[in-house]
C-alpha positions in Angstrom: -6.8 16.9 34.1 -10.1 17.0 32.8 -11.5 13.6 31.3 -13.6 14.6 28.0 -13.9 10.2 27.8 -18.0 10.7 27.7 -18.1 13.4 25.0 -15.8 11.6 23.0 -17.9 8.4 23.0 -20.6 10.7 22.2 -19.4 11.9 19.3 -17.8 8.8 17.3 -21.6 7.5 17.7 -22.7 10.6 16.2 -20.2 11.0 13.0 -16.9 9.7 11.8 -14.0 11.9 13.7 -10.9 13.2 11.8 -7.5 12.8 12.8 -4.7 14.8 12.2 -2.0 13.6 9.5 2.1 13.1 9.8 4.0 15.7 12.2 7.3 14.7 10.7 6.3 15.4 7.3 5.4 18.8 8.6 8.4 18.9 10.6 10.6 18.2 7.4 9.1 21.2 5.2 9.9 23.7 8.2 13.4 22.5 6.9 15.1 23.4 10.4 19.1 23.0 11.1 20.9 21.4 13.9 20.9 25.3 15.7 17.2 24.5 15.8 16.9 21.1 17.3 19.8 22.2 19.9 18.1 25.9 20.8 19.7 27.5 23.5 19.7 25.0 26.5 21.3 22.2 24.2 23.7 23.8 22.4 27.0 22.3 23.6 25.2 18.4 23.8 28.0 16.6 22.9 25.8 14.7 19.8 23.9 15.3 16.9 20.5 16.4 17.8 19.0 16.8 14.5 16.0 14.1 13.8 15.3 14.7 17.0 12.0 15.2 16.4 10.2 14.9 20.1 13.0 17.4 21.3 11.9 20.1 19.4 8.6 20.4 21.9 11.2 21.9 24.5 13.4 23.7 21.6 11.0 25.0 19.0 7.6 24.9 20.7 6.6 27.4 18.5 7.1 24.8 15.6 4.8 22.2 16.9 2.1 24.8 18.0 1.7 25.5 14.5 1.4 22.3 13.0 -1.1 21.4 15.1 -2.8 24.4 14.6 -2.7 23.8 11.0 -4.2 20.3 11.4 -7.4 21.5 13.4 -7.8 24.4 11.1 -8.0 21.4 8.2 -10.4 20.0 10.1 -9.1 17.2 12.4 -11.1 16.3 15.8 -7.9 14.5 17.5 -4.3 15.9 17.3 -1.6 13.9 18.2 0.9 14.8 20.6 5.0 15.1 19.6 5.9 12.3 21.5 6.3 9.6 19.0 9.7 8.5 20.1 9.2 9.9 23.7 10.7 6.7 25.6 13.6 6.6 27.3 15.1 3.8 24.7 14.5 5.7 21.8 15.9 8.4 23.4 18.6 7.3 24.0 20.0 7.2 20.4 20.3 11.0 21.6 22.0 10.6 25.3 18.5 12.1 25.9 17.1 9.3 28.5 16.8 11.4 31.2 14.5 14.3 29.0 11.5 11.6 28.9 9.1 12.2 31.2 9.7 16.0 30.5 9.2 15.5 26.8 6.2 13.8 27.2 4.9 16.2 29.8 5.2 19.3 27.5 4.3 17.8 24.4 0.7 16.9 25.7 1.2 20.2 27.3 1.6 21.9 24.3 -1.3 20.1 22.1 -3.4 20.6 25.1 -3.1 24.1 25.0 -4.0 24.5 20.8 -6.4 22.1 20.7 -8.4 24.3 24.1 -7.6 27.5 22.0 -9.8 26.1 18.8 -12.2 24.4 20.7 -13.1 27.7 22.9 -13.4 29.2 19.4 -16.2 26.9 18.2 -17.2 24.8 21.3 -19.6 23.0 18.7 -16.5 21.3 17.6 -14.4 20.0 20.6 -11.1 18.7 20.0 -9.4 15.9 22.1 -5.6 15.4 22.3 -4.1 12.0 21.7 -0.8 10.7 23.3 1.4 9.6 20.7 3.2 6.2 21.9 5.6 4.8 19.4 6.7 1.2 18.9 10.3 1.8 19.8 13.2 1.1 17.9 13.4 -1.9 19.7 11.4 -5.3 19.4 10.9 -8.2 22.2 10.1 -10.5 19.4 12.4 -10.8 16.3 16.4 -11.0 17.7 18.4 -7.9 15.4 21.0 -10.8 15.4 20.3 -13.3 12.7 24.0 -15.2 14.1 21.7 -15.6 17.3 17.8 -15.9 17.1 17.2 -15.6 20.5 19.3 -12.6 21.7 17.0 -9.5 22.5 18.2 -5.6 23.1 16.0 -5.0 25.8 13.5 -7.5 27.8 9.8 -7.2 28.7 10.5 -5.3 31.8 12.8 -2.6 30.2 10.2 -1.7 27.8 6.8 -1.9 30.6 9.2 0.5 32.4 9.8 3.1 29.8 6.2 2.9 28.5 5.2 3.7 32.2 7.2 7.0 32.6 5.8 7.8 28.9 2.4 7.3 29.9 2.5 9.1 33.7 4.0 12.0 31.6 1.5 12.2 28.9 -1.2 11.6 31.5 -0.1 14.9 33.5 0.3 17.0 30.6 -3.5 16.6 30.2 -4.2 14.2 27.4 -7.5 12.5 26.6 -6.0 9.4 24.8 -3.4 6.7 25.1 -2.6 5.7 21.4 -0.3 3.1 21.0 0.8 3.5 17.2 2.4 1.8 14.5 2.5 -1.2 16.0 5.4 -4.1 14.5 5.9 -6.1 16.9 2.7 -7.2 19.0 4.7 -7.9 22.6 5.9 -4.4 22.6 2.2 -3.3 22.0 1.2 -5.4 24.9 3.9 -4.2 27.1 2.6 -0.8 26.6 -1.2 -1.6 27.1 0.2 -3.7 30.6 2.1 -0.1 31.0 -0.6 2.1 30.4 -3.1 0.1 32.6 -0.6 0.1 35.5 -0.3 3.8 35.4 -4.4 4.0 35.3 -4.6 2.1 38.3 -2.2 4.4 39.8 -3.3 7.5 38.8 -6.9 6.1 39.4 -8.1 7.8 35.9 -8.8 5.2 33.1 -8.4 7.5 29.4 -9.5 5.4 26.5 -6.5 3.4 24.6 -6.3 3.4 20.8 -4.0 0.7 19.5 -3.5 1.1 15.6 -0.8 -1.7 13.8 1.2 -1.3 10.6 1.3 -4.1 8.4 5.2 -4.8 6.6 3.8 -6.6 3.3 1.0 -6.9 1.1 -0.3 -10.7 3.2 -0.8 -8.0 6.2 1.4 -9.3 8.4 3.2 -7.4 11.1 7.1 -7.6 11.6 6.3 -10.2 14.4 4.8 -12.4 12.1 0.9 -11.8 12.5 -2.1 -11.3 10.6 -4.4 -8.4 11.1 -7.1 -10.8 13.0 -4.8 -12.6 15.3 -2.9 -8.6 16.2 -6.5 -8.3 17.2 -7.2 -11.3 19.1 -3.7 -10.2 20.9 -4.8 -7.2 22.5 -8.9 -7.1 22.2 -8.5 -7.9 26.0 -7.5 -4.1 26.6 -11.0 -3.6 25.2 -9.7 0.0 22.9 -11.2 2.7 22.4 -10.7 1.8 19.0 -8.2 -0.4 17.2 -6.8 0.5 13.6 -3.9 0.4 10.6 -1.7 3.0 10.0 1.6 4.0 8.3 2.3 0.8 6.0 0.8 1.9 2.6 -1.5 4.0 1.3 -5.1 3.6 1.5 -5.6 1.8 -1.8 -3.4 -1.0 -0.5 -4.3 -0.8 3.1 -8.1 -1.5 2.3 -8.1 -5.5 2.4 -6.7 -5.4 5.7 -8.9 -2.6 6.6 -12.4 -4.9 5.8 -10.9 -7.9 7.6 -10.6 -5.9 10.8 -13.5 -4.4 10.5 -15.3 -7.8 10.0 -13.6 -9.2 13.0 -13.3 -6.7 15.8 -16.0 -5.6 18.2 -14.3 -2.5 18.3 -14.4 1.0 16.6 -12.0 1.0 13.8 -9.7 3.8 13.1 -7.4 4.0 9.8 -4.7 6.9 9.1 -2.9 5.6 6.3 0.1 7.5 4.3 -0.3 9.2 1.0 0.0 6.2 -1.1 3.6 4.9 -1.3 7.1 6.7 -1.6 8.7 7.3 -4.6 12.4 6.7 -5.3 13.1 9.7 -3.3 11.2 8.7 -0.3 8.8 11.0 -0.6 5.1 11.2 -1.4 3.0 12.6 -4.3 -0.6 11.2 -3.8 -2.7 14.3 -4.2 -5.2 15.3 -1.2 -7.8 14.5 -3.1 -7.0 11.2 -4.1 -6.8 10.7 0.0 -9.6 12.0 0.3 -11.6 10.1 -2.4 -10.2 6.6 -1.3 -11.2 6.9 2.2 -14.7 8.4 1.2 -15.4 5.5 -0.3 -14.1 3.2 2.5 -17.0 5.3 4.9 -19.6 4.7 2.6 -18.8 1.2 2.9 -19.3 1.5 6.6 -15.7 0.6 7.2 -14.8 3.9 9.7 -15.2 5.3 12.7 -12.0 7.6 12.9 -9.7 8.8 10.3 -7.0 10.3 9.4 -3.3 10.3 7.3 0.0 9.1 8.6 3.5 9.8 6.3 3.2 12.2 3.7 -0.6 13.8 4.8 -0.4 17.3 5.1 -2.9 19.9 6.4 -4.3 20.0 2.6 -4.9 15.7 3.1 -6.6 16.2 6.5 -8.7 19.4 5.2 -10.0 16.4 2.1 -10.6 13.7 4.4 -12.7 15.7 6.3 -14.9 17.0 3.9 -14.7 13.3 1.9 -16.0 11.8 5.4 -18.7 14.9 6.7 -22.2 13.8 6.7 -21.2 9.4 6.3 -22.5 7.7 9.4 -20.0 6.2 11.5 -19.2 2.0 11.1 -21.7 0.5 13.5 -19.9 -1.6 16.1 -20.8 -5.5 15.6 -21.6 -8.0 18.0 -20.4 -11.5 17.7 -21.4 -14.4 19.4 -19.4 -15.6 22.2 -16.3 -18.0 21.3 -12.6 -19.0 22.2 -10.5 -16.9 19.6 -6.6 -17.9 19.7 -3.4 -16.3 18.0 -0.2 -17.4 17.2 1.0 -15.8 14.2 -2.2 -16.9 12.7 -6.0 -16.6 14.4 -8.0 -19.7 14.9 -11.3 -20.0 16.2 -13.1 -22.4 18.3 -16.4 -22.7 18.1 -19.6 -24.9 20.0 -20.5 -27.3 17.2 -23.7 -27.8 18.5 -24.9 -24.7 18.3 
């Protein structure tokens, strides 16, 4: 696997780089049927396999190839592999543990592959391939039980253990980032950054991590309870490649979070929020260049380093981001002084008083 880790430091000094947008959006307007998700080797799986999205890497490989084709045509630097839900407890929803590790293994395969094929068309332009980690549909810190607070689905353990066999498999499928997404629930974020530095130290390769969290309501709070700043304080240990928002709302309504982070974190930021919010149908009708317009403005405020679009961004959002973003400078990483930085749900901050 080759590690492209200096060139893409070299870069997001240089210019702002471009993400890709929402794979299931692009997955829902191929409008495929349960003969689709199943293909051939699944056809008699004794459950429902449509919504399957990760599955279709195996199934319809032809499917994903295109998407992400379509996204680096737009524009986008960084494609995201099809491996949102690649673990084996989301999996299992599907009786599909055992398929993890190959999931993940032929879904970086298969972004690997597009992503060479357009950067051996215009080596001027490299583009990198990031492993999609999801949050799970599990969480170590809220019980699903409201009868019984402190009952939990799965422990610490369970989840360091599927995160692991998520990471080794994206990590020999040839990835060049670990990004740990849509984060709710901060202890299942750092079960997969303890994951994903345990497979490191095996593997003896060190990719950078990107670690992006979605707020749940307008005060910016996660589902475990914590503001954007203490998230940060959390995991600034893993020292990310970057550390971000996504998903949650669109950018108009992500941006207060968005400064606060970028105030706070000695880290480059990356934002991929959705197209706005959904209508009463669920889906989304902000306009690329809308997008586009609203994060122009957040890179001339020197709030970005890497962006993109989460739920409802098509090919047409990325292609407008890009353009709204060419030619802004990249937010320049701060340095603050040295000092104890805490987190609960809330951040506090200790400082020397004699200074």
């Amino acid at each position: 696997m080759a590690n492209n880790t200096e060139l893409l430091n070299k870069l997001a000094a240089e210019r702002i780089l471009v993400m890709d947008g929402a794979m299931g959006t692009m997955i829902q307007k191929k409008k495929l049927t349960e003969a689709d998700f199943r293909g051939e080797r699944f056809a008699d799986w004794p459950s429902d396999l449509k919504g399957n999205n990760d599955l279709l890497v195996l199934t319809k490989p032809e499917v994903i190839a295109d998407i992400h084709a379509a996204f680096l045509e737009a524009g986008a630097d960084i494609i995201e592999t099809n491996t949102f839900n690649g673990t084996t407890i989301s999996l299992a929803d599907y009786d599909m543990q055992a398929l993890a590790h190959e999931i993940n293994v032929e879904g970086a395969r298969l972004a690997r592959r597009v992503a060479d094929e357009f950067t051996a068309k215009n080596p001027d332009k490299p583009r990198f391939v990031a492993g999609s980690i999801g949050p799970t549909n599990k969480t170590l810190s809220v019980s699903p039980d409201v009868n019984n607070p402190g009952f939990r689905e799965v422990n610490f353990d369970d989840v360091v253990t599927a995160y692991k066999e998520q990471v080794d498999g994206l990590m020999e499928g040839g990835v060049d980032i670990i990004l740990i997404e849509t984060v709710f629930d901060t202890l299942n974020a750092k079960a997969a950054i303890f994951a994903t530095e345990e497979v490191f130290e095996e593997r003896g390769v060190k990719l950078p991590i990107m670690l992006s969290c979605t707020v749940t309501d307008m005060s910016g709070r996660n589902l475990s309870g914590q503001t954007v700043e203490a998230f940060w304080y959390s995991v600034r240990h893993a020292k990310p490649f970057t550390i971000g928002l996504n998903c949650a709302f669109g950018a108009e309504h992500l941006r207060p979070h968005a400064v606060t982070l970028s105030a706070i974190a000695d880290a480059r930021i990356a934002i991929y929020p959705n197209a706005g919010l959904p209508n009463e149908m669920g889906e989304y009708d902000e306009t690329p260049e809308v997008t586009g317009g609203h994060l122009k403005a957040w890179a001339e405020e020197g709030l970005l380093n890497i962006v993109g679009g989460c739920c409802g961004t098509t090919p047409e959002h990325i292609g407008a981001i890009a353009k709204a973003v060419a030619g802004i400078k990249p937010r320049k990483v701060p340095k603050h002084k040295p000092a104890m930085r805490l987190s609960g749900i809330d951040p506090i901050t200790i400082i020397n008083a004699a200074e």
